[in-house]
Structures are given as structure tokens and as C-alpha cells.
C-alpha positions in Angstrom: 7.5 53.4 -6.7 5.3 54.4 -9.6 2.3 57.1 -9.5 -0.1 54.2 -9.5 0.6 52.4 -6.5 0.7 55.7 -4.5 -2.6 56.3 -6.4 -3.8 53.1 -5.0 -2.5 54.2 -1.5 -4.1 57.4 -0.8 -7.3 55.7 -2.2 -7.0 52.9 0.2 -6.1 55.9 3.3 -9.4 58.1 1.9 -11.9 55.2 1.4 -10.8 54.1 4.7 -10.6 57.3 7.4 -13.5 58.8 5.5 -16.1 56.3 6.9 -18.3 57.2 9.8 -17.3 53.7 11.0 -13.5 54.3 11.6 -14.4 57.8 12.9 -16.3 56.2 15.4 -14.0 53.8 16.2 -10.5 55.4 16.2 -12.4 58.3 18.4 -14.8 56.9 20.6 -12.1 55.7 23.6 -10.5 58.7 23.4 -14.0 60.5 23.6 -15.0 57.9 26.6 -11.5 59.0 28.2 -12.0 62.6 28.0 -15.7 62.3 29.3 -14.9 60.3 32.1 -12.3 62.9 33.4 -15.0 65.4 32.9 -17.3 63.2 35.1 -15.2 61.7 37.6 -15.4 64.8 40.0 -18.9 65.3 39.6 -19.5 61.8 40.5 -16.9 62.2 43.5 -18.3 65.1 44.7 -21.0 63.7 47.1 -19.6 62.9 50.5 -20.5 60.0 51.8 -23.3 59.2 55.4 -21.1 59.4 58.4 -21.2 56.5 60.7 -22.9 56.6 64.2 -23.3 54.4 66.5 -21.7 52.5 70.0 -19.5 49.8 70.2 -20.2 47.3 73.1 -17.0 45.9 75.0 -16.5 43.0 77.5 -13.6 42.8 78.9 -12.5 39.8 80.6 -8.7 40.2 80.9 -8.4 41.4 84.5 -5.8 44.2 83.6 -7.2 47.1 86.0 -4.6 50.1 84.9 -2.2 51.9 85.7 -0.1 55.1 84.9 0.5 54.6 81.4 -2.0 52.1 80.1 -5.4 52.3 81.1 -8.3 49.6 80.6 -8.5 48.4 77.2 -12.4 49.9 76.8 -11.1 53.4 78.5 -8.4 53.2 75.7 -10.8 52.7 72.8 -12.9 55.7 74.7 -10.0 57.4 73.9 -9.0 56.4 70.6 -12.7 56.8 69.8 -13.1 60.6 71.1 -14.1 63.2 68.5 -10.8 65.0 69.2 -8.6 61.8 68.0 -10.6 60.5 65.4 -11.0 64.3 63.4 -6.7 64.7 64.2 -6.2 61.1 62.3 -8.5 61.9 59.8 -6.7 65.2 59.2 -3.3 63.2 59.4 -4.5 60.5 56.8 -6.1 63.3 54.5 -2.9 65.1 54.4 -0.6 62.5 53.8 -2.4 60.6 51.0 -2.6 64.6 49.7 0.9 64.6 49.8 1.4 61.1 48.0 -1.1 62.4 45.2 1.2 66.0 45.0 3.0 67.3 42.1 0.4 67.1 39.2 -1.2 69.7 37.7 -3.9 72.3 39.5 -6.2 70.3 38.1 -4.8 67.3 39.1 -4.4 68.3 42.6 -8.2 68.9 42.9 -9.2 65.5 41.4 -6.8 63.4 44.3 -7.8 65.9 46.7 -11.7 65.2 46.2 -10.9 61.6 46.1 -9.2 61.3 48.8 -12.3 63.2 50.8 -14.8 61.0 49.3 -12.4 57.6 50.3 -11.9 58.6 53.8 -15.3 60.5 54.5 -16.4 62.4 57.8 -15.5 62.4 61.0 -17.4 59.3 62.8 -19.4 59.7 65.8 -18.5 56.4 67.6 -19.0 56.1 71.4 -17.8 53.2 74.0 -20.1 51.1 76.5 -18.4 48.9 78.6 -20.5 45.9 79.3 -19.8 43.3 82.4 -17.1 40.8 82.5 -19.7 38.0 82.6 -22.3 39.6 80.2 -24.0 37.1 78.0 -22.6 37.1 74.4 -25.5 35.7 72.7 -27.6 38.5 74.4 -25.1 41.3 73.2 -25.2 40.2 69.9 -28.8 40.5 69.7 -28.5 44.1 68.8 -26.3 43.4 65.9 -29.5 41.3 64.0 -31.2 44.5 63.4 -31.2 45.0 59.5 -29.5 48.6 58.3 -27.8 50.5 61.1 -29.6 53.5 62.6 -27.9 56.7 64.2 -26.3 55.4 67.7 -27.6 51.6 67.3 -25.0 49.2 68.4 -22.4 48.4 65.7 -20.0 45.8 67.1 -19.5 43.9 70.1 -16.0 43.1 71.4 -15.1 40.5 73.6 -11.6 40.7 75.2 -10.1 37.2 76.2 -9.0 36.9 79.9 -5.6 35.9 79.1 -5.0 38.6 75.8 -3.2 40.8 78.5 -1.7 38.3 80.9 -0.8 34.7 80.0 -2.0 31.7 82.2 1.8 30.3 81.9 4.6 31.5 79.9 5.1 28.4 77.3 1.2 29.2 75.9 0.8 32.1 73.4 -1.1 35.1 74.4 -5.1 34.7 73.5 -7.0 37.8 71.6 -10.4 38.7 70.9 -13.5 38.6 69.5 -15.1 40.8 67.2 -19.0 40.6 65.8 -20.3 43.0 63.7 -23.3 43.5 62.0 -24.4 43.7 58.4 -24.3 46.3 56.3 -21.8 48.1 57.8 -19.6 51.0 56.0 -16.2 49.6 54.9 -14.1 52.0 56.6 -15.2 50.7 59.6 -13.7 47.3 60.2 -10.6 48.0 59.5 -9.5 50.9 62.2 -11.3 49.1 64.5 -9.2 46.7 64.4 -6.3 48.4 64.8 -7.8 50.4 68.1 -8.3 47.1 69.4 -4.8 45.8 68.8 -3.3 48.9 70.0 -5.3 49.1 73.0 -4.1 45.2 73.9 -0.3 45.6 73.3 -0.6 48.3 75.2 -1.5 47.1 77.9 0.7 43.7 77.5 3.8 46.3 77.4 3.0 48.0 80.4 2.1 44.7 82.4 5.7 43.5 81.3 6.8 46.6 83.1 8.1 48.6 79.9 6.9 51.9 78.6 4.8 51.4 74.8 6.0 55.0 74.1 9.9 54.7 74.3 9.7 51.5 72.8 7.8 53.1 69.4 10.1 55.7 69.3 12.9 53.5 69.0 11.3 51.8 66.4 9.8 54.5 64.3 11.5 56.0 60.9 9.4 58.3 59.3 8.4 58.0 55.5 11.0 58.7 53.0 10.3 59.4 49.2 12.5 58.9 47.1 13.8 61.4 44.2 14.6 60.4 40.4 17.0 62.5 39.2 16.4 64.0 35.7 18.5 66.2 33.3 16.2 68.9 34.5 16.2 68.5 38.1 14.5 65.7 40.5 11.0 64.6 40.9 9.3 62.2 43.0 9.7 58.9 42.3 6.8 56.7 41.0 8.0 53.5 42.6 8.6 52.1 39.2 5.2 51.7 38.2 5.7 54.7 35.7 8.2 52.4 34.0 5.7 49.1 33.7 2.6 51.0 32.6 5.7 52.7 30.1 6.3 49.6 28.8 3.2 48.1 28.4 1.4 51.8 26.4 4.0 51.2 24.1 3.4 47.5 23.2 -0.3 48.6 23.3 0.3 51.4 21.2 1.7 49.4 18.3 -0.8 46.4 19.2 -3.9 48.6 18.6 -2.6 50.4 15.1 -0.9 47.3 13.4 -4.2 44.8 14.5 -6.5 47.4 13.0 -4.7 48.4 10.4 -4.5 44.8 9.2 -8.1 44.2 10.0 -9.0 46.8 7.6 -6.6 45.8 4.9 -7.9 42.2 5.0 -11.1 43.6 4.9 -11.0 45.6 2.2 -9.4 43.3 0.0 -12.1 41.1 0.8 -14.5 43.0 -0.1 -13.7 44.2 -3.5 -12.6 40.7 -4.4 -16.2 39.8 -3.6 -17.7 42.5 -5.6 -15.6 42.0 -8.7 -13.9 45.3 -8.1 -11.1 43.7 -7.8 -11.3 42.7 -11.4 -11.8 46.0 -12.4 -8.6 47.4 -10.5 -6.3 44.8 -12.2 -7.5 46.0 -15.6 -5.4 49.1 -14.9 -2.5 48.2 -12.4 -0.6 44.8 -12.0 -0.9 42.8 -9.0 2.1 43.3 -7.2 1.2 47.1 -7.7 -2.4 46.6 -6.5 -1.1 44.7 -3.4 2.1 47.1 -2.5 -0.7 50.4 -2.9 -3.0 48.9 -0.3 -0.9 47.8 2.3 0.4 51.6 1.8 -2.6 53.2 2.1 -3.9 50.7 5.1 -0.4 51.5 6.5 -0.9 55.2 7.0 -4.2 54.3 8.3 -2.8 52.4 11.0 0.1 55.4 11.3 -2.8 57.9 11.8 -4.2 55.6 14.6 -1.1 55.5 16.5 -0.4 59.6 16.1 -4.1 60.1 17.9 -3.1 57.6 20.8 0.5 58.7 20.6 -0.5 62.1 21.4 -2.9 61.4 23.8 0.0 59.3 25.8 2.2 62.5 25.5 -0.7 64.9 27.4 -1.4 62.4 29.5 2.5 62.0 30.7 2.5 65.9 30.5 -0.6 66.1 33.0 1.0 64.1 35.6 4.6 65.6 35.1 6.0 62.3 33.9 7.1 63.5 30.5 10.4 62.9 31.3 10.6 59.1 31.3 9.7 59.6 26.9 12.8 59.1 25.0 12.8 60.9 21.6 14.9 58.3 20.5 12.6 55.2 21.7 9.6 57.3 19.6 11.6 57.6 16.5 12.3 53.6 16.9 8.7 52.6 17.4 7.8 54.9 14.3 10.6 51.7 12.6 9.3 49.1 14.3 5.7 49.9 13.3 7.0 50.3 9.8 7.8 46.3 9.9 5.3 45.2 12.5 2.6 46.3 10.1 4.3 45.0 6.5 4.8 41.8 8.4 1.1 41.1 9.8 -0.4 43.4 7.0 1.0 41.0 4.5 -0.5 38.4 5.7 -4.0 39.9 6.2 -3.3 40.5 2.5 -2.5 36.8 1.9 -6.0 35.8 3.6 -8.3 38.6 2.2 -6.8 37.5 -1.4 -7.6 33.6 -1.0 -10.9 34.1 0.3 -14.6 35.6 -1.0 -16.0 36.1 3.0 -15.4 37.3 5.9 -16.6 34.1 7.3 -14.1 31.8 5.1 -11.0 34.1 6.5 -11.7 32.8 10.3 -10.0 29.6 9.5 -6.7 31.0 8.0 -7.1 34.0 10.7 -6.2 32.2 13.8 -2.8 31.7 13.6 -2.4 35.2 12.6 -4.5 36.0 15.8 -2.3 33.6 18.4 1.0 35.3 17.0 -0.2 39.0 18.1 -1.8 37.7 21.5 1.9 36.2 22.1 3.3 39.9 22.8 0.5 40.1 25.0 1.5 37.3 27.2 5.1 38.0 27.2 5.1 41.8 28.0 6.0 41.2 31.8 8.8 38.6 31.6 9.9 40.8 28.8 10.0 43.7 31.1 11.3 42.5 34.1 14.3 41.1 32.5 14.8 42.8 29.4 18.6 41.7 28.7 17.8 38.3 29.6 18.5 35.6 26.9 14.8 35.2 26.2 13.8 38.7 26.1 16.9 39.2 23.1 15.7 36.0 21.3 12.1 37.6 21.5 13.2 40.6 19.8 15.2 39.0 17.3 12.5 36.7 15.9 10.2 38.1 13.9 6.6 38.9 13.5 6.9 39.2 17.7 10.7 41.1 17.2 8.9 44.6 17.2 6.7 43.9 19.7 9.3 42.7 22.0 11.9 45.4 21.0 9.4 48.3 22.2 8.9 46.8 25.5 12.9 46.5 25.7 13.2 49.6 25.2 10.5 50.7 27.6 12.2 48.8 30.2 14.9 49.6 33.2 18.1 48.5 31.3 19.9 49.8 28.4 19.6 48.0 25.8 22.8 47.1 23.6 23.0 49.3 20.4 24.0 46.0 18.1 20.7 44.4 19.5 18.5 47.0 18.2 20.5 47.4 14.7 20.2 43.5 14.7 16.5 43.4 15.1 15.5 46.3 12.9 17.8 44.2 10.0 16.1 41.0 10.8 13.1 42.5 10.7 13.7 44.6 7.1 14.8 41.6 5.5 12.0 39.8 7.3 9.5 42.5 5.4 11.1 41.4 1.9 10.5 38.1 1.8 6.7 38.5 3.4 6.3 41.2 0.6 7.8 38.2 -1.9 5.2 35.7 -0.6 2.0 37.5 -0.2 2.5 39.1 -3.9 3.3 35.4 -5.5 -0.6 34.6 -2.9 -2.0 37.6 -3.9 -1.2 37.0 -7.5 -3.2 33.5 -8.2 -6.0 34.5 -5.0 -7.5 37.9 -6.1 -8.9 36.1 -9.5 -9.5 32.8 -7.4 -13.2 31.9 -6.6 -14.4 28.8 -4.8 -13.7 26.7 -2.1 -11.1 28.7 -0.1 -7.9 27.3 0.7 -5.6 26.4 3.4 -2.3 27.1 4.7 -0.9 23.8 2.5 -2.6 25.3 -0.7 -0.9 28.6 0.6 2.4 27.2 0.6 2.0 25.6 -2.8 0.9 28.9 -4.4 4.2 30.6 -2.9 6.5 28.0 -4.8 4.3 27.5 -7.8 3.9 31.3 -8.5 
């Protein structure tokens, strides 16, 4: 490689990164990211209005009581009591606490304020039992009032007469009624719900003569969570989902460089053609050096793209203590596979910029181009899920989709097999050559070609000709 391509190269890089435009662009989302972390816990910080108001219950199921169920509106007086509802919320704060553990200071303050601002106050709810007979319709006249007030009716509940005690054993227990009235907070519904259902299988076990208590007991395992074990020691496991979203910032991470990248080589060649600068340029160096010099430069433009994103993956991984699922190796492969993911689709945003005079004229030539880079896109979880199966290895042995599909391989849950990955990256060299072959023979008759631009036929015909 003579001085003049790498000449040609670092002015490509310089005229490139030196624009306000790809300043702006490469840094605004990770300015937007930064800002938003900034924010997040300001905009958390707020609690939320803590709900008040009665909950009106007819019961019609006849079940009277005993020792260890009461009456299913004295058991959602209970569930209901200031003393039960701050011991649950206490339980549910801590344990989502405890799911969000392990990050960073920082990071522990952020899922702590969340989780205050998701589950709120304690509510102020209180219990009026209504007659078995009381008209519905009338009930439900306090629940068209518009937004609820402090200790207006929220919800009425009507308790079948057979949800307790069946009319005959062949027909399925009945339920319940619920009405509520608009505008209500979200985390309302919900727990009522489940006070209800509690409040009616207890009482259904303790008519059937058993005890609700023994019988959850029996029944009850306590949460486990389980440990990954690391060459350092064990952490907490992430479920897997560390793994997908591992997989899919690698595929992204090559995406984003190699599509801009190209987007600014095409555009740049483009350009210059349209402003005879072109002309100028190929007064001093040959085509094929002209051609080999941009995609260079436009190369470590799209390198320098990935290092900013790259980095801010690693502090990211770093911040939640997930540093350990990067492999050194798997970094120094994508750094390969970028090498031929961006030759392969920067050669032939090369080919188009050469053969056209606008930006408008390239749309044409631009779509397949476009469809091939979307393909990773839609293959990324198949890929991932199965990444030794037989369409996942012909994926990442046919190229321009072979790096893409290779990254997410190796992102994945299985090893991959050595031969596959030498296989790939030699498909994929040799696949570079011979795009390097074609666009210089396009490059070669397009840069000094004005006029009607061509298509993909009058591509192919150039590439045999030249």
C-alpha cells in the first residue's frame, strides 16, 4: 500500500469526523443516554397521591364463620387494615429491592427510588358491608361520580351465593362481581383482586372442613436465585436475559458502524463525483488507489464509531456487574468481522456512489443493499436461540450476512466449533477480494460517467467489460 492511498485515507477519516454533522450524530445518543440517567431520578423522585376511599361489599353466599375463616367482608377488613397493607408493602418493597441488588451504590439508589415510586404509599382503604339484598344498580351509583375524592366509594363487590358453597356437586363453584369506577390508580385493581380471591378460597377450604393454613404450607417453596458461576466467584443469575440483550448489542454494534460507515463513503463519493473533484483526484492517483484510500479512510470512521459505542457497552456491563459475560476473544473477533462486514457493504456503497451524480439516483440501486443489512435484523433471535443449528452455521458462512450472523453466534449460549469460525472469517476474506475486484473494475468506468444512471444489469456488464 503506497503513501497515496493512505494519503487518501486519513483525508477521507479528517474530512469526515471533523464535521459538526458526524459530531452530532456519533454523540448525540450517547449524550441523550447519559442525560437520561441524570434525569431519571429526578423525574422518579415525586411520590405518587395515595388512594382513599371504601369499598362496598354484598355478600350473598350465606357462609356465617367460624374459627378459622371469618365472613368474606370481615376478611377483606382485615386484609385491608393499615397494619396488613404497610407489612405487604414493606414485604413487596424489600423483595423487589432484593431482585434489583448487586449494582453499583449508585445503582442501588436508582431501583430503590423506583421501586418507591411503582409501589407508592400505604393506602387508606376501609370495608362497608352492605345487605345481602341491596340493590346493585343503587350501589353503583356512587361509582359515576367523575375523579375519586378522599373516602368516596371506590368499588363495589358482589359475592355470589353459591362462590362459597355449591348448589350441587356436578356444577362449578360461582364467583363474583367487581365494579369499579373510572379513573382509578392502577395499583388498585389488581390486589384487590387477589383479597377477594383469597378471602373466597378461604372460606371454601374451611367449609370443606380443612385448615387454608396447613394446606399453604405444604404447598409453599420459597424463592430460590440462582448463582452463575464465574472464574472469579458467583453472582446472581440474570435469567438469561444478560445473554439475549448480549447477543443482540453486538449485532447492533456492528450494524450501526458498518451502515454509517458506508452511508458516508457512498456519500462522499457522490459528492465529489458531482462536483468534478473527482476529476481532480484522479489527475494525481489511479482509480483503484482512489477507491482502496476511501473505503480506508471511511473504514476507520466506522472503527471510531464502534470504539465510542464499544466503550460505552463495557461501562455499562461494568455498572451493573455483568462484565464478566465479555469475552476478550469474541472482541478481538468482531474487531475481524467488522474488518469484512465493512469492505463487503462499503464496496458496494462505493459501486453506487461511483455510477451515480445524486443522492436521489442511488435510491434505486440502494435497496438491495438496504434489505441485505435488515436480514441480520430479522434473524438475530432464531440465530440466538439455536446457534449450532444448521441454519444459524449456513448463516454465518454466507456472506455479506456471515459477520453479522457470526457475532450473534458467538454472543450466544453454545460454544461455537473453532473450524466454523476459521471457515467463516476465510469465506469472508476471500469474499472481500473479489468485492474489492468488482467495485474497482465499477468504480473505474462510473467516477468519469455522467448521465442517465445505471442499473444493476449495466453493473454487471461493467464488471466483465472492465
Amino acid at each position: 500500500m503506497n503513501s497515496k492511498t493512505l494519503q487518501i485515507a486519513r483525508r477521507e477519516y479528517t474530512s469526515t469526523v471533523a464535521t459538526k454533522g458526524f459530531l452530532i450524530g456519533v454523540l448525540i445518543f450517547p449524550c441523550i443516554m447519559i442525560l437520561a440517567i441524570m434525569l431519571i431520578p429526578r423525574l422518579i423522585s415525586d411520590k405518587p397521591p395515595v388512594v382513599n376511599g371504601t369499598i362496598a361489599v354484598i355478600d350473598r353466599s350465606e357462609w356465617e364463620g367460624d374459627a378459622t375463616a371469618p365472613t368474606i367482608p370481615d376478611a377483606l377488613a382485615r386484609a385491608y387494615s393499615p397494619e396488613v397493607l404497610a407489612a405487604e408493602l414493606r414485604a413487596q418493597k424489600e423483595a423487589m429491592r432484593q431482585a434489583a441488588r448487586g449494582l453499583t451504590p449508585a445503582g442501588d439508589k436508582a431501583a430503590e427510588m423506583a421501586v418507591d415510586q411503582l409501589l407508592g404509599e400505604v393506602p387508606t382503604i376501609s370495608i362497608v358491608r352492605l345487605p345481602p339484598d341491596a340493590d346493585v344498580e343503587k350501589a353503583q351509583e356512587a361509582l359515576r361520580v367523575g375523579t375519586p375524592q378522599s373516602g368516596d366509594t371506590l368499588a363495589v363487590v358482589v359475592i355470589d351465593r353459591f362462590s362459597v358453597r355449591r348448589a350441587d356437586p356436578a356444577i362449578p363453584f360461582a364467583a363474583y362481581q367487581l365494579f369499579l369506577r373510572t379513573r382509578l390508580d392502577d395499583r388498585f385493581e389488581q390486589p384487590l383482586k387477589a383479597k377477594i380471591r383469597d378471602a373466597i378460597i378461604q372460606a371454601r377450604v374451611s367449609a370443606a372442613g380443612q385448615n387454608l393454613r396447613e394446606i399453604r404450607e405444604l404447598t409453599a417453596i420459597g424463592p430460590v436465585d440462582g448463582e452463575v458461576v464465574t472464574p472469579t466467584g458467583t453472582r446472581r443469575s440474570t435469567g438469561g436475559s444478560a445473554n439475549l440483550f448480549l447477543a443482540m448489542g453486538f449485532m447492533m454494534l456492528l450494524w450501526i458502524s458498518v451502515f454509517t460507515g458506508g452511508q458516508y463513503l457512498m456519500t462522499t463519493v457522490i459528492e465529489e463525483k458531482s462536483s468534478r473533484v473527482m476529476e481532480v483526484l484522479l489527475s494525481a492517483v489511479s482509480p483503484l488507489q482512489l477507491m482502496t484510500g476511501k473505503i480506508l479512510g471511511q473504514m476507520a470512521v466506522a472503527l471510531s464509531i464502534m470504539a465510542v459505542y464499544l466503550v460505552i457497552g463495557v461501562l455499562a456491563l461494568r455498572q451493573f456487574n455483568l462484565l464478566y459475560l465479555l469475552d476478550a476473544g469474541n472482541v478481538a473477533l468482531l474487531m475481524i468481522f467488522f474488518f469484512i462486514a465493512f469492505v463487503l457493504v462499503g464496496s458496494l456503497m462505493a459501486a453506487i456512489g461511483s455510477a451515480v451524480t445524486e443522492v436521489r439516483e442511488a435510491q434505486a440501486l440502494l435497496t438491495p443493499v438496504m434489505l441485505i443489512l435488515i436480514i441480520p435484523m430479522m434473524l438475530w433471535m432464531p440465530i440466538m436461540r439455536s446457534p449450532n443449528s444448521t441454519f444459524s452455521v449456513v448463516c454465518s458462512l454466507v456472506p455479506p450476512i456471515s459477520p453479522f450472523a457470526m457475532v450473534i453466534r458467538m454472543a450466544g449460549t453454545e460454544p461455537i466449533p473453532q473450524w466454523q469460525i476459521a471457515a467463516s472469517i476465510v469465506i469472508g476474506l476471500v469474499s472481500v477480494f473479489i468485492a474489492i475486484w468488482a467495485t474497482a473494475k465499477i468504480f473505474r468506468i462510473g467516477v468519469l460517467m455522467y448521465g442517465k444512471p445505471p442499473d444493476f444489469r449495466t453493473l454487471l456488464r461493467w464488471v466483465r467489460m472492465a
